[in-house]
N, CA, C and O atoms as a GROMACS GRO file, in nm:
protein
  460
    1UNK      N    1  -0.708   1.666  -1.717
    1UNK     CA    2  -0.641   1.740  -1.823
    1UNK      C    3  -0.607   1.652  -1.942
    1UNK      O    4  -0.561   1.712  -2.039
    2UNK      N    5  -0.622   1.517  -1.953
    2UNK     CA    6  -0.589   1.445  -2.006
    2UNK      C    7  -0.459   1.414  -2.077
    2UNK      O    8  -0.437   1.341  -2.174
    3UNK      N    9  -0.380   1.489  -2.004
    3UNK     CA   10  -0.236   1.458  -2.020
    3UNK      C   11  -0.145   1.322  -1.909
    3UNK      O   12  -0.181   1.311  -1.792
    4UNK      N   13  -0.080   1.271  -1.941
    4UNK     CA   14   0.000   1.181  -1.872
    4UNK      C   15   0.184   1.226  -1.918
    4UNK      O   16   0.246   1.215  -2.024
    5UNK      N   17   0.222   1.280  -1.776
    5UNK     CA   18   0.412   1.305  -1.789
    5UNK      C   19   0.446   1.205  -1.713
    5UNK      O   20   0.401   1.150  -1.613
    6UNK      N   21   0.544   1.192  -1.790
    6UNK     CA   22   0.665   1.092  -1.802
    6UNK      C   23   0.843   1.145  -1.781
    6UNK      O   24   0.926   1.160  -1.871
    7UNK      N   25   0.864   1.167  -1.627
    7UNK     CA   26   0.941   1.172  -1.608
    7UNK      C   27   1.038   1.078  -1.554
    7UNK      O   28   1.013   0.957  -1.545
    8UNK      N   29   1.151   1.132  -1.516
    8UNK     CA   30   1.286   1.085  -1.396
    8UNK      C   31   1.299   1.209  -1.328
    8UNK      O   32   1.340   1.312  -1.381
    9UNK      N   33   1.251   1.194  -1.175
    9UNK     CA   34   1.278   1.283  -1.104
    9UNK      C   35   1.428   1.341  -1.084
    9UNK      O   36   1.517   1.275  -1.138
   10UNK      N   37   1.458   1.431  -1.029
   10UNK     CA   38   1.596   1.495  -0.973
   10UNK      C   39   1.623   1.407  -0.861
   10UNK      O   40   1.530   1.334  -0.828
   11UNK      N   41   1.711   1.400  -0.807
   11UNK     CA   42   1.727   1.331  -0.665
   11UNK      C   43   1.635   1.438  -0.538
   11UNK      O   44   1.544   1.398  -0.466
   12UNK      N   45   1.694   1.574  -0.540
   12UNK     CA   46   1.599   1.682  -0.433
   12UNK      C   47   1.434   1.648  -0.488
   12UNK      O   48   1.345   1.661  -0.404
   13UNK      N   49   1.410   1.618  -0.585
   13UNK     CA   50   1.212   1.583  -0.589
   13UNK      C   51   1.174   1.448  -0.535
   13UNK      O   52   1.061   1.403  -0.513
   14UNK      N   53   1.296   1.393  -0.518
   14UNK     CA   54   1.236   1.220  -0.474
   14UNK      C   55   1.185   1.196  -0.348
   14UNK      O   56   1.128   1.097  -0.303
   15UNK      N   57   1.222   1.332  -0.282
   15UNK     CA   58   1.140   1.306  -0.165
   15UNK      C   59   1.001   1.342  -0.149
   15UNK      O   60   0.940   1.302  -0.049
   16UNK      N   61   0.946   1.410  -0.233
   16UNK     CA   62   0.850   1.452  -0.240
   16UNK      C   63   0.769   1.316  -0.276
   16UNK      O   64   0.664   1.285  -0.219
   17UNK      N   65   0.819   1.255  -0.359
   17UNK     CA   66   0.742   1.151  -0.398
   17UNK      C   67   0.754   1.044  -0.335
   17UNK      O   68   0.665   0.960  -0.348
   18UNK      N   69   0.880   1.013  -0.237
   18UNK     CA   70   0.908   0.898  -0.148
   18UNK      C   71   0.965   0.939  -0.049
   18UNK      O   72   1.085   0.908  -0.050
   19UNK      N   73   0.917   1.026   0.084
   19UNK     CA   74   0.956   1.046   0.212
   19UNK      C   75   1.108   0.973   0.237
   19UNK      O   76   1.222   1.020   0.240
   20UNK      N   77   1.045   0.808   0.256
   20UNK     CA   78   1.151   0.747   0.282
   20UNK      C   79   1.281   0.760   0.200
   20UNK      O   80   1.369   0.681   0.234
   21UNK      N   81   1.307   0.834   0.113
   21UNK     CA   82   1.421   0.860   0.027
   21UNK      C   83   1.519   0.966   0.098
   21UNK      O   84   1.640   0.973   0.073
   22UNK      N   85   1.449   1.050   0.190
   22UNK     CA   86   1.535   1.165   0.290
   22UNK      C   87   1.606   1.083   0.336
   22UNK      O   88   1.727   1.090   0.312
   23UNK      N   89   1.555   0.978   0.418
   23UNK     CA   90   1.611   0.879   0.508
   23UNK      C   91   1.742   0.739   0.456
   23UNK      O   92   1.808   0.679   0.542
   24UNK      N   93   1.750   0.722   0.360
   24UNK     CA   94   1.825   0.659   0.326
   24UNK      C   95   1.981   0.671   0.351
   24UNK      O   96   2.066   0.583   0.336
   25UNK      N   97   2.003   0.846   0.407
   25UNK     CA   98   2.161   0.894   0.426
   25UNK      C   99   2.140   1.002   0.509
   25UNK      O  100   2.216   1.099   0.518
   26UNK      N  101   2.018   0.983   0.581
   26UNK     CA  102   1.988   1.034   0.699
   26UNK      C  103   2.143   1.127   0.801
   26UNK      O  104   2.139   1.242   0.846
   27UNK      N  105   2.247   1.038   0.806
   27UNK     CA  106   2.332   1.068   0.928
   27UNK      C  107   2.450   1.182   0.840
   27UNK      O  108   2.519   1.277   0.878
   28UNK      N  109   2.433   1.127   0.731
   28UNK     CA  110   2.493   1.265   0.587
   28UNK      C  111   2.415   1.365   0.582
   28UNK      O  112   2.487   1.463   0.563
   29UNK      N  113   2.313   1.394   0.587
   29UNK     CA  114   2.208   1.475   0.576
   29UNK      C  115   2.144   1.553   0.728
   29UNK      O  116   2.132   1.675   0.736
   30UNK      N  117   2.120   1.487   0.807
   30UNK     CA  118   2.067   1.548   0.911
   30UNK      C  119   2.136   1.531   1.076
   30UNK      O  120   2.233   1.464   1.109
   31UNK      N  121   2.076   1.590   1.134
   31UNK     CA  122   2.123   1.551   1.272
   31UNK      C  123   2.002   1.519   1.375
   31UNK      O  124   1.900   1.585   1.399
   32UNK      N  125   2.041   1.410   1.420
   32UNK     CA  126   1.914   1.324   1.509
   32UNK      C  127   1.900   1.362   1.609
   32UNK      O  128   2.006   1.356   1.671
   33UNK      N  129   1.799   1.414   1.681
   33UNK     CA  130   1.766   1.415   1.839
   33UNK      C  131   1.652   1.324   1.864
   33UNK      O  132   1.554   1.295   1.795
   34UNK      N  133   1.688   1.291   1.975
   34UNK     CA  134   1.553   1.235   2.034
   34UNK      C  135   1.464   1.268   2.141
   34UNK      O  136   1.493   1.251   2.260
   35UNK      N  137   1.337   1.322   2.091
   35UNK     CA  138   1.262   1.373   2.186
   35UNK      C  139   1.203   1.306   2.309
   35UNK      O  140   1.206   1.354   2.423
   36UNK      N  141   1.128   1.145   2.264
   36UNK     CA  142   1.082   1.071   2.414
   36UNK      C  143   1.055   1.000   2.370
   36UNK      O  144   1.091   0.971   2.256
   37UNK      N  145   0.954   0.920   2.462
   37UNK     CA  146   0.865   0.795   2.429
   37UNK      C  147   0.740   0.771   2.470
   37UNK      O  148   0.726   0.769   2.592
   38UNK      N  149   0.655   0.753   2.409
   38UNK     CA  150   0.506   0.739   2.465
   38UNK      C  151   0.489   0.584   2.461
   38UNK      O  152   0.541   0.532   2.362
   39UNK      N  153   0.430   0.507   2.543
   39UNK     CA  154   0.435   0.393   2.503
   39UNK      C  155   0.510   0.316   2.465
   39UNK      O  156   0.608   0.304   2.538
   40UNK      N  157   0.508   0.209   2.315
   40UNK     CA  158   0.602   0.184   2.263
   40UNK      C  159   0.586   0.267   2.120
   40UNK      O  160   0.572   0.215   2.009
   41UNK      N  161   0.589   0.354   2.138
   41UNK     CA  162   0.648   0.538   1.995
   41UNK      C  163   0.736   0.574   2.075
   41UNK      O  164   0.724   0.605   2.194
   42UNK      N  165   0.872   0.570   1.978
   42UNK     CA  166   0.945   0.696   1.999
   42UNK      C  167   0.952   0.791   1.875
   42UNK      O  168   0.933   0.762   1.757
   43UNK      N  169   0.981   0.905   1.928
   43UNK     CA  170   0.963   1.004   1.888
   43UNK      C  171   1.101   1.106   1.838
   43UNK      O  172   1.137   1.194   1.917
   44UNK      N  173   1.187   1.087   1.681
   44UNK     CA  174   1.298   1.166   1.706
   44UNK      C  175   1.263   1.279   1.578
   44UNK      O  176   1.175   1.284   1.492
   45UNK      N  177   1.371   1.359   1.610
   45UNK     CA  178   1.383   1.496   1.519
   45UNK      C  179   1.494   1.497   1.446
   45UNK      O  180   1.602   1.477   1.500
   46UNK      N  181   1.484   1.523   1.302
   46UNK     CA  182   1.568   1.533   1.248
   46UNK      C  183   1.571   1.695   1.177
   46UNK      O  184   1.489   1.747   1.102
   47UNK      N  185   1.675   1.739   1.222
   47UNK     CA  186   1.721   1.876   1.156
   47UNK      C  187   1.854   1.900   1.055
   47UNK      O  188   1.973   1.881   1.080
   48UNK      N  189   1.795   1.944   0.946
   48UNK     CA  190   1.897   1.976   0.791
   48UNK      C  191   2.041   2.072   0.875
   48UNK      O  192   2.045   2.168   0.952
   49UNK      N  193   2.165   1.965   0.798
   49UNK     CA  194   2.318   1.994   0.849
   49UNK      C  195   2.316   2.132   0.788
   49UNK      O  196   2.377   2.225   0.839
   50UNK      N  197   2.222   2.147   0.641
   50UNK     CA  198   2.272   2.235   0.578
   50UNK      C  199   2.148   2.359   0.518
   50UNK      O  200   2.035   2.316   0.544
   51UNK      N  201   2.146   2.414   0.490
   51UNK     CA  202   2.034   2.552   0.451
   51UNK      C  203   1.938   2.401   0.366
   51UNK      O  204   1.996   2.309   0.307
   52UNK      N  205   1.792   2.411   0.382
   52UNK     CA  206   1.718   2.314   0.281
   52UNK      C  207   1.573   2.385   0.298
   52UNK      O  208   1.549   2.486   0.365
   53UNK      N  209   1.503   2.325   0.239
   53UNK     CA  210   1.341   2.349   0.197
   53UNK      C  211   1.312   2.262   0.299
   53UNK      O  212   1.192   2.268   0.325
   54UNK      N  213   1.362   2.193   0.359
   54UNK     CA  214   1.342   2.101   0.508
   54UNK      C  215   1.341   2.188   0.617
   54UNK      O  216   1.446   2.254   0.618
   55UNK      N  217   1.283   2.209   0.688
   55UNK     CA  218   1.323   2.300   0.838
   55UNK      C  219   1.329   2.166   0.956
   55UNK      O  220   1.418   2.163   1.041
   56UNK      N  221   1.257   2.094   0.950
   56UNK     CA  222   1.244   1.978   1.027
   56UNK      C  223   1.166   1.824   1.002
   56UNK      O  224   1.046   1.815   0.976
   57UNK      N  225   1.244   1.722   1.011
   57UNK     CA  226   1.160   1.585   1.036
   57UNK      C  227   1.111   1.527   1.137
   57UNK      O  228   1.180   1.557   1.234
   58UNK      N  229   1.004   1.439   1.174
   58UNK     CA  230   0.967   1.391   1.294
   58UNK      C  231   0.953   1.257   1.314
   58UNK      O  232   0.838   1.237   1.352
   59UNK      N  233   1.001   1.177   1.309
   59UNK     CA  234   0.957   1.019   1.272
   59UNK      C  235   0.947   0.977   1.451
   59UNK      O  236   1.003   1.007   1.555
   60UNK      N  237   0.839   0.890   1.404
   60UNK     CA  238   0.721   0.838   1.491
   60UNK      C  239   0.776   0.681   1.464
   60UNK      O  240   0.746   0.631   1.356
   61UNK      N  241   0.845   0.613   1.547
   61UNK     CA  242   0.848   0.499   1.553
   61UNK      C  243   0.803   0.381   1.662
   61UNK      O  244   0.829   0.390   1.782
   62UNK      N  245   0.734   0.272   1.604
   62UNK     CA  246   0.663   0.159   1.705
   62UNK      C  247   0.775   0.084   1.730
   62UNK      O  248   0.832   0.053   1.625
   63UNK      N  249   0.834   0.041   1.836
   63UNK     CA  250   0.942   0.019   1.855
   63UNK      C  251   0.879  -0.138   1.873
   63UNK      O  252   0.949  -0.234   1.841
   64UNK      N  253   0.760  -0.154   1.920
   64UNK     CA  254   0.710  -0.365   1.906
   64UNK      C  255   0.668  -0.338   1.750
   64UNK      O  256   0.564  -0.404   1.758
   65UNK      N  257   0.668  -0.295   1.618
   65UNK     CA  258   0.690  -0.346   1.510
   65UNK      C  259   0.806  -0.336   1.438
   65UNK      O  260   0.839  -0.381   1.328
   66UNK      N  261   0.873  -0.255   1.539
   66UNK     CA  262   1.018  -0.204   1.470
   66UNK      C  263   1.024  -0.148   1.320
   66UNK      O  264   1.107  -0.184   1.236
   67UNK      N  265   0.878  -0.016   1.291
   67UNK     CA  266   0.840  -0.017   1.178
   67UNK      C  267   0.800   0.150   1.216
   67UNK      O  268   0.746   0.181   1.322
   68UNK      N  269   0.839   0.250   1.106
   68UNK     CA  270   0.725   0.410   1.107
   68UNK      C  271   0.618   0.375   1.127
   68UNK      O  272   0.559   0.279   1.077
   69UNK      N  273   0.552   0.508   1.261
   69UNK     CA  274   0.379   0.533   1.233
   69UNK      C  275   0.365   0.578   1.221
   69UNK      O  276   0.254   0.606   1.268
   70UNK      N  277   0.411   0.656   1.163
   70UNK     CA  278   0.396   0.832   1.121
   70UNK      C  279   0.506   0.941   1.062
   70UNK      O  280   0.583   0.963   1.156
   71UNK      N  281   0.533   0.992   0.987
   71UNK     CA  282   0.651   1.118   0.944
   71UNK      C  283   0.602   1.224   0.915
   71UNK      O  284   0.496   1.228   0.852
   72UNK      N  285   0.662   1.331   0.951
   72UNK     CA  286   0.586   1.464   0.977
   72UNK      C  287   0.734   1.568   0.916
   72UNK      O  288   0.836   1.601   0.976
   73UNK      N  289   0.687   1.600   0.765
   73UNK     CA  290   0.805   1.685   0.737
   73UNK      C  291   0.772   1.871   0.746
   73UNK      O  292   0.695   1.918   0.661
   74UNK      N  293   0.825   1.951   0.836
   74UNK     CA  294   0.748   2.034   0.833
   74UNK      C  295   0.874   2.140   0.745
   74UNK      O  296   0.989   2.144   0.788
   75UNK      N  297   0.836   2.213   0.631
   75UNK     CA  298   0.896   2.317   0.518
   75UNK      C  299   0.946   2.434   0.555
   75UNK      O  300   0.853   2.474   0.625
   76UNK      N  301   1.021   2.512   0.558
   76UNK     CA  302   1.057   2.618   0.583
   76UNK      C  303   0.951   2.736   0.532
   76UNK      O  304   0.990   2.852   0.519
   77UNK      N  305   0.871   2.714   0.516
   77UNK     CA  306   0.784   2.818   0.398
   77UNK      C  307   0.673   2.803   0.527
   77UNK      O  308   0.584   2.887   0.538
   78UNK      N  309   0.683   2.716   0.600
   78UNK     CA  310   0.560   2.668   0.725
   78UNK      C  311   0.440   2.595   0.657
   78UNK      O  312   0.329   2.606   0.708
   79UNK      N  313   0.457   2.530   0.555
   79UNK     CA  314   0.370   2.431   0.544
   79UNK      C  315   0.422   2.252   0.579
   79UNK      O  316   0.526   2.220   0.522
   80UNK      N  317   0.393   2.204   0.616
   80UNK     CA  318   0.391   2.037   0.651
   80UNK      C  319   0.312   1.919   0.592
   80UNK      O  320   0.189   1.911   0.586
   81UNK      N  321   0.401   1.829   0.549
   81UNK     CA  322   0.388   1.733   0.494
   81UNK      C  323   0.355   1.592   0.615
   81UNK      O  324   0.445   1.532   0.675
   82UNK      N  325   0.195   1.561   0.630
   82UNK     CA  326   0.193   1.451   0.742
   82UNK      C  327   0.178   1.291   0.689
   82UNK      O  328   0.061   1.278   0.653
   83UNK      N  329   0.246   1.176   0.672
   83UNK     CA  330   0.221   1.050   0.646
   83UNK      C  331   0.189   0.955   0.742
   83UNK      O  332   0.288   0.926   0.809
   84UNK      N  333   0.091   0.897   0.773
   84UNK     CA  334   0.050   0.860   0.893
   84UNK      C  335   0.052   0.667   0.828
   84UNK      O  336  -0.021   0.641   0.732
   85UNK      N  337   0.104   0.598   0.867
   85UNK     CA  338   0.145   0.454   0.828
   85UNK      C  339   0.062   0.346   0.917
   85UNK      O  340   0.089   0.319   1.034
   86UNK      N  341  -0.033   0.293   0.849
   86UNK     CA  342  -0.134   0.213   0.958
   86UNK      C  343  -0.120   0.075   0.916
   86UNK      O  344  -0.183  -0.020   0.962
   87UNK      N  345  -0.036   0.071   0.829
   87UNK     CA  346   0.032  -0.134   0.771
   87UNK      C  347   0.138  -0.090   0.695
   87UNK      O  348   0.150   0.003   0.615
   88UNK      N  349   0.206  -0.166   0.731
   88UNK     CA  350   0.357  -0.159   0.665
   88UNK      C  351   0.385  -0.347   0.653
   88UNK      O  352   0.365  -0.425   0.746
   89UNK      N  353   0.424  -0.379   0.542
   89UNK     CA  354   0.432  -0.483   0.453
   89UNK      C  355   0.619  -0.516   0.382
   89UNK      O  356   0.680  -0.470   0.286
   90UNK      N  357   0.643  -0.588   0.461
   90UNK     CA  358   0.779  -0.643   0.408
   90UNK      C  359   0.804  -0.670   0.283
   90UNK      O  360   0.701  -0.705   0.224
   91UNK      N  361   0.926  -0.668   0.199
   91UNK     CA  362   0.943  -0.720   0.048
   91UNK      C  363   0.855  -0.757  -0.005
   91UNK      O  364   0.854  -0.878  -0.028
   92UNK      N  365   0.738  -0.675  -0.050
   92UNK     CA  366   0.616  -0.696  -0.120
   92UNK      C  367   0.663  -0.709  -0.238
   92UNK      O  368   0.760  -0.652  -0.287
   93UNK      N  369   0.589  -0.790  -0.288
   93UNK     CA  370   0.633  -0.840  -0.457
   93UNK      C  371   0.567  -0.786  -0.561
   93UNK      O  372   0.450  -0.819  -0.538
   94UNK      N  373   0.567  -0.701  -0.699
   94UNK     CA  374   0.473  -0.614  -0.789
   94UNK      C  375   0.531  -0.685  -0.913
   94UNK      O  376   0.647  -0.703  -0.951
   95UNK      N  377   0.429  -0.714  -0.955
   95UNK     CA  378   0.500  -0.756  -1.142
   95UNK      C  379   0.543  -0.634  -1.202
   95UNK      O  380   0.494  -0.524  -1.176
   96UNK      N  381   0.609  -0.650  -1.260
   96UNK     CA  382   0.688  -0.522  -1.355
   96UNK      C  383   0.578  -0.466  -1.432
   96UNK      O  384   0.608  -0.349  -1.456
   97UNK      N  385   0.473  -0.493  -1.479
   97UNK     CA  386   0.356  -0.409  -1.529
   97UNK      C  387   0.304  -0.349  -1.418
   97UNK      O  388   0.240  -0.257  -1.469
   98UNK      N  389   0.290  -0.341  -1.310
   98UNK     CA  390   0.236  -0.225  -1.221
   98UNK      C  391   0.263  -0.117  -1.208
   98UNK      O  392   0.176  -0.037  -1.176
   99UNK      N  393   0.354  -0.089  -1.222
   99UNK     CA  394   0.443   0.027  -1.282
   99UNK      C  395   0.463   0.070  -1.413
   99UNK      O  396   0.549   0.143  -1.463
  100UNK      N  397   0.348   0.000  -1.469
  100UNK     CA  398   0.340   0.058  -1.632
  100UNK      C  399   0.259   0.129  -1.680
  100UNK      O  400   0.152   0.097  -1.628
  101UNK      N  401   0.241   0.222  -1.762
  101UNK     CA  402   0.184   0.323  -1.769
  101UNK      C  403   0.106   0.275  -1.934
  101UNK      O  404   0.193   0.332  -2.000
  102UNK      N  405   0.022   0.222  -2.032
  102UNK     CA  406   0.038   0.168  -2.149
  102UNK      C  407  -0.058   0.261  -2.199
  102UNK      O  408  -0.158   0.295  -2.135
  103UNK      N  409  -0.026   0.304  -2.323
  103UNK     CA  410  -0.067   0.433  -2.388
  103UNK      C  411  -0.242   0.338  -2.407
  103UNK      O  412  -0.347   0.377  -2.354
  104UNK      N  413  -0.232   0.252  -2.469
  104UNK     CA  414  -0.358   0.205  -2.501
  104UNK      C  415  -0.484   0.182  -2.385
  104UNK      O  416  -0.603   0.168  -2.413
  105UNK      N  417  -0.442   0.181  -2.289
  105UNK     CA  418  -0.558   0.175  -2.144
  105UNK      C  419  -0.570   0.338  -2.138
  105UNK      O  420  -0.608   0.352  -2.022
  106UNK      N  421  -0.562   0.449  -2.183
  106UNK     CA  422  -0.532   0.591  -2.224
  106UNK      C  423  -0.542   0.673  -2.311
  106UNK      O  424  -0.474   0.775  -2.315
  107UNK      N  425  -0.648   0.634  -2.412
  107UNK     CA  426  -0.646   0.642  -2.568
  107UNK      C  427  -0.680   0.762  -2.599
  107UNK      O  428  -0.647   0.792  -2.714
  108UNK      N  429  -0.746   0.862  -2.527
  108UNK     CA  430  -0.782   1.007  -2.503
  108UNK      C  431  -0.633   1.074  -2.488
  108UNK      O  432  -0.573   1.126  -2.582
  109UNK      N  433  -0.599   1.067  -2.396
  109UNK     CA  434  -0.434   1.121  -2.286
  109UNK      C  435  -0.348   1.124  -2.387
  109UNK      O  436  -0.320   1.036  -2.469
  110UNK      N  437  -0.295   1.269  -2.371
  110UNK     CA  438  -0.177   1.304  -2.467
  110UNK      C  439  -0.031   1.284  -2.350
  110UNK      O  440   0.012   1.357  -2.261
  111UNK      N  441   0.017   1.138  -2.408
  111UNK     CA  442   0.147   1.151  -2.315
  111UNK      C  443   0.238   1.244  -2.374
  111UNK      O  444   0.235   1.284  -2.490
  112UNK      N  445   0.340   1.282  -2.260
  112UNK     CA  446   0.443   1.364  -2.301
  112UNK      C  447   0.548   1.309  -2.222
  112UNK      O  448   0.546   1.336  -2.102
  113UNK      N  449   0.646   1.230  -2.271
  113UNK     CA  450   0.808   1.206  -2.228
  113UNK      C  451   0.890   1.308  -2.232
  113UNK      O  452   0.949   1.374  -2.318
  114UNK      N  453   0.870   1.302  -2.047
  114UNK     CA  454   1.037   1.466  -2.025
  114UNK      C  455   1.128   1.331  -1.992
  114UNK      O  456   1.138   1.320  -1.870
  115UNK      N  457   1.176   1.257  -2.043
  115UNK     CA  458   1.328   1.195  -1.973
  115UNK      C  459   1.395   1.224  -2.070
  115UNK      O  460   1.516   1.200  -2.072
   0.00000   0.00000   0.00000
């Protein structure tokens, strides 16, 4: 389309764009069960304290990397969101231009700034 937006998400869209952002206040937000263990995966459920576009979470954890292999958000509408994690990488380091967007590598693209 040759457009590029330029936003700041809401806090409720950040998960869309970063799973791990549900999880940050997890025990404010949801209530944990735990279903089992296969191996070394366990397997818990997280269900919304309160009415949400969430109906349920599933996190899949390797308990010998002590790291997600998987999150499974499934929507009240019955569609599901699956992230399946096959390397996970500690305090990875990004220069501040990786995250830059520069009109000139874009010279076609009509940006538009919603912030």
């Amino acid at each position: 389309s040759q457009e590029i937006n330029v936003s700041q998400p809401e806090e409720e869209e950040l998960w869309q764009i970063n799973p791990y952002f549900l999880l940050r206040e997890y025990k404010k937000t949801f209530d944990p069960h735990f279903i089992g263990r296969t191996g070394n995966i366990c397997e818990l459920s997280l269900t919304p304290k309160q009415t949400s576009e969430i109906q349920e979470i599933r996190l899949f954890i390797d308990e010998k990397a002590n790291a997600f292999s998987r999150i499974t958000i499934l929507q009240t509408e019955g569609e599901y969101i699956q992230i399946t994690i096959t390397r996970y990488e500690k305090r990875e380091k990004f220069p501040d231009g990786y995250f830059t967007c520069k009109k000139e590598d874009f010279p076609q693209a009509e940006f538009i700034d919603l912030r």
